[in-house]
N, C-alpha and C positions, 0 to 999 in steps of 0.2 A: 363452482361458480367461475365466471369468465375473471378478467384484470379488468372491471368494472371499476370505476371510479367515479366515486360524486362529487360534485362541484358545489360548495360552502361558501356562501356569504355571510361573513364575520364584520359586523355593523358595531363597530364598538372606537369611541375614542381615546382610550386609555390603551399606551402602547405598550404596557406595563402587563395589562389583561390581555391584549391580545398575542404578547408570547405564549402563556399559559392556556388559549386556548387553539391557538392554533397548534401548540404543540399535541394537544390532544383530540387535533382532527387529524394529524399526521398520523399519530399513532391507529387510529384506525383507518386511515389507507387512502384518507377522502383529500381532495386537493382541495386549495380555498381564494381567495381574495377577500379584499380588506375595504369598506369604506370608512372614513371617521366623522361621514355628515348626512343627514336627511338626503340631500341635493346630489351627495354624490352616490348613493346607494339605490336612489329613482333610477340615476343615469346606468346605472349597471344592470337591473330589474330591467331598464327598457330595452338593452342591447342585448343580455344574455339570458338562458335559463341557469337555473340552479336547483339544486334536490332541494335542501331545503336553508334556513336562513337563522343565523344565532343573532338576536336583534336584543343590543342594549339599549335598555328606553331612554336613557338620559344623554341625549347628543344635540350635538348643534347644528342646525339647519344647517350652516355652509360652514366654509373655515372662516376662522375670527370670531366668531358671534356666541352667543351664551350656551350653554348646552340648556334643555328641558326636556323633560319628562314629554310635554304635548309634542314634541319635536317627533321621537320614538310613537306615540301612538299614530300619530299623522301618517308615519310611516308602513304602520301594521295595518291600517284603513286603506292606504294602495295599494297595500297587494294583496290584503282583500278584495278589490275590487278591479284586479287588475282580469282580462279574457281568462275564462275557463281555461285554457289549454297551457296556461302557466301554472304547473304544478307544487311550486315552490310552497314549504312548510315551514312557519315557523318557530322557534326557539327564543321565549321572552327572557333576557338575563338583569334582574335589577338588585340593588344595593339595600334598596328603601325597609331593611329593616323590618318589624314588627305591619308594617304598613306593606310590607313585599308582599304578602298571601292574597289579602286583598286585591294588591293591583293585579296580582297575577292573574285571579280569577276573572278581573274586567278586560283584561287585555284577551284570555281567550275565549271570552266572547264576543269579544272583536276579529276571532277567526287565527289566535295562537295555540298553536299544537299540544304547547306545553311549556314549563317555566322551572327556570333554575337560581337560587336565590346568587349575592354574590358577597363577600367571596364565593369562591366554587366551594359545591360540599364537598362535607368528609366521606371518607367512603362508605360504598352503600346506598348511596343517593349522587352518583357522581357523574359531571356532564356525559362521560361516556354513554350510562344507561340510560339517559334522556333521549341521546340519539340516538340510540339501537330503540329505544321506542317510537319514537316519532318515522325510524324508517320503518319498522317493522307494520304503520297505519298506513306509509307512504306507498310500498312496493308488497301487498298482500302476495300478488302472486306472484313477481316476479323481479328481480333489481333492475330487469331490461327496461320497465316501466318507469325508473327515475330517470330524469335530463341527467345526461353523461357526458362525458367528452369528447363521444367517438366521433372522429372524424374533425374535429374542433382548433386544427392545431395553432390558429390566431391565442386561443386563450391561454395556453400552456408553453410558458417563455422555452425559449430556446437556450440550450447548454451553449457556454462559450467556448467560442471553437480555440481547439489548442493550437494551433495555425500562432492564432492571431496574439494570442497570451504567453506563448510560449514553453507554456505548462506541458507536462508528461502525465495523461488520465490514470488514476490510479485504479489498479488492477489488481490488489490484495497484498497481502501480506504479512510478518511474522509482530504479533502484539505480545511483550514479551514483559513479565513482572518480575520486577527487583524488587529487592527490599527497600529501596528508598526511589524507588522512579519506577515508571513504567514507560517503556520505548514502542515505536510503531513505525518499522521499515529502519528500526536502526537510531531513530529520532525519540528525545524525551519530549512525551506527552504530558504526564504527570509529574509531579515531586512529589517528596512527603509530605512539605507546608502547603503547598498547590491543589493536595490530590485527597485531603481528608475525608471530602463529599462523593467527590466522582469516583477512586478506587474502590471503593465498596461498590460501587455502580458496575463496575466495568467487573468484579470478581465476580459479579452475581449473574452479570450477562454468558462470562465466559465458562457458566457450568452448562455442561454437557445432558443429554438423554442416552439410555443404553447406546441406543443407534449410533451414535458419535456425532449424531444434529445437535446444534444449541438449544437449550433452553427458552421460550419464550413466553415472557412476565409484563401481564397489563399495566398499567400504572399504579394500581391498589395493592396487587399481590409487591410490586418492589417498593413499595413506600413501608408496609407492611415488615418486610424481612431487613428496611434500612431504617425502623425506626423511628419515620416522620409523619408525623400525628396531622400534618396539612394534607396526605394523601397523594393524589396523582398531580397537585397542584408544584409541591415541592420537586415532586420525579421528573416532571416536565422541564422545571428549569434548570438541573442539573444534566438533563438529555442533551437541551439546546446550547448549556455554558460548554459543555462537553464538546461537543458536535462541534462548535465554531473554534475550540482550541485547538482539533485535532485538523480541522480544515486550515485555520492560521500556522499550525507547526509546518504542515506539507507542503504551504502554498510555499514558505520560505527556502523549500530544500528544492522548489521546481517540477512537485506535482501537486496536480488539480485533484482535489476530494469533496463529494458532493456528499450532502448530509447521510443518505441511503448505503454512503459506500462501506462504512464502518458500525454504527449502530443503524441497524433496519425498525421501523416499525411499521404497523398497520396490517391489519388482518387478524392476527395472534398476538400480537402485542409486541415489546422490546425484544429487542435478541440480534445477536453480533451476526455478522452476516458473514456465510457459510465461506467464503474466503481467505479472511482470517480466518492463520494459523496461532494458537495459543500455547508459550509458554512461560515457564516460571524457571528464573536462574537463583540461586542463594546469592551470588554476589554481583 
């Protein structure tokens, strides 16, 4: 398969939910944006395509105003009804409890793909395989058949230029475990009291296959071997506390490090990217 990329609209107000689920549209490869209203997620429907769309029902028409439930279906009724040649599928995500099943089933008869309750489930029922199913109905024959981004470059921000920031782009380097820290190009990333969550993360990424390639573990499988009974929900958020420590450590030594440069995911799942070098000192 080509560097095909889908374009995700994640229709949710709660910023809370949408680290953990953006986290896990990164992980599998897909790029996204964000609306947190009725009005502003028309306005993106009418500008762009998208494969397909994780729509929380309970939002609020505009900013300021109440969130509801009819807000979300108002919304699944437009693009229902929006020209054939908008391919876009959607992903119903609600809260509502013992009452979820039910709406779920009315929601997609209102032309929803499919529904995930929320919290996100545990594994085994987890957003991932919602949406390897919903594409799987989406692009029978081919992934060239989802709206993509080729050629798109308005929608996909621009890296800041190290001109202008002054930043040195970072270009790999030695990730190296002590027994009470862990460093990267030299810098601690981790502590002990720091790193109780995340070094286990980062041990588990930095195992190896015969070949001497990394490792690479979906969300289930490292929630699995780390113990957390919430699933890819918990993995998620130590990816991105992670991700943003190691970008906050480098930005202060005077290189630029984008989420990709050191934990990769999407396609195969988590795994340190092939530049890092990995070692382990006793002291």
């Amino acid at each position: 398969m080509s560097d095909v990329k889908h374009r995700v609209l994640i229709v949710e107000d709660d910023d809370r939910i949408v680290e953990v689920v953006a986290a896990c549209v990164e992980s599998l490869g897909h790029v996204w944006e964000r609306a947190a209203t009725q009005a502003d997620a028309q306005a993106l429907l009418a500008s762009k395509r998208f494969c397909y769309v994780l729509l929380d029902l309970e939002i609020p028409f505009k900013a300021n105003s109440f969130s509801r439930i009819q807000n979300g279906e108002n919304l699944l009724e437009y693009i229902a009804a929006m020209k054939p040649d908008c391919s876009s599928k959607v992903i119903v995500m609600t809260s509502h409890g013992n009452k979820g099943h039910d709406l779920a089933v009315q929601m997609m008869k209102k032309g929803a793909i499919d529904y995930v309750g929320k919290p996100l489930p545990p594994p085994g029922q987890t957003l991932d395989d919602k949406i390897k199913e919903a594409l799987k109905k989406l692009c029978r024959h081919a992934p060239s058949e989802c709206p993509v981004l080729a050629g798109d470059a308005a929608s996909k921000p621009e890296p800041p230029s190290t001109e202008s920031t002054g930043l040195v782009p970072f270009r790999g380097g030695k990730l190296v475990f002590h027994p009470n820290r862990v460093e990267l190009l030299g810098h601690t990333i981790l502590t002990a009291k720091g790193g109780r969550r995340s070094r286990p993360l980062l041990e588990l990424l930095a195992e190896k296959k015969p070949d001497g390639s990394y490792i690479a573990y979906d969300g289930d499988k490292l929630a699995a071997r780390l113990g957390q009974q919430k699933g890819q929900n918990d993995v998620a958020g130590y990816v991105k506390s992670l991700r943003r420590k190691i970008r906050e450590t480098l930005r202060s030594t005077g290189v630029s490090c984008g989420d990709q440069d050191v934990i990769m995911s999407g396609g195969t799942g988590y795994r340190l990217n092939p530049w890092i070098k990995v070692e382990a000192h006793d002291g």
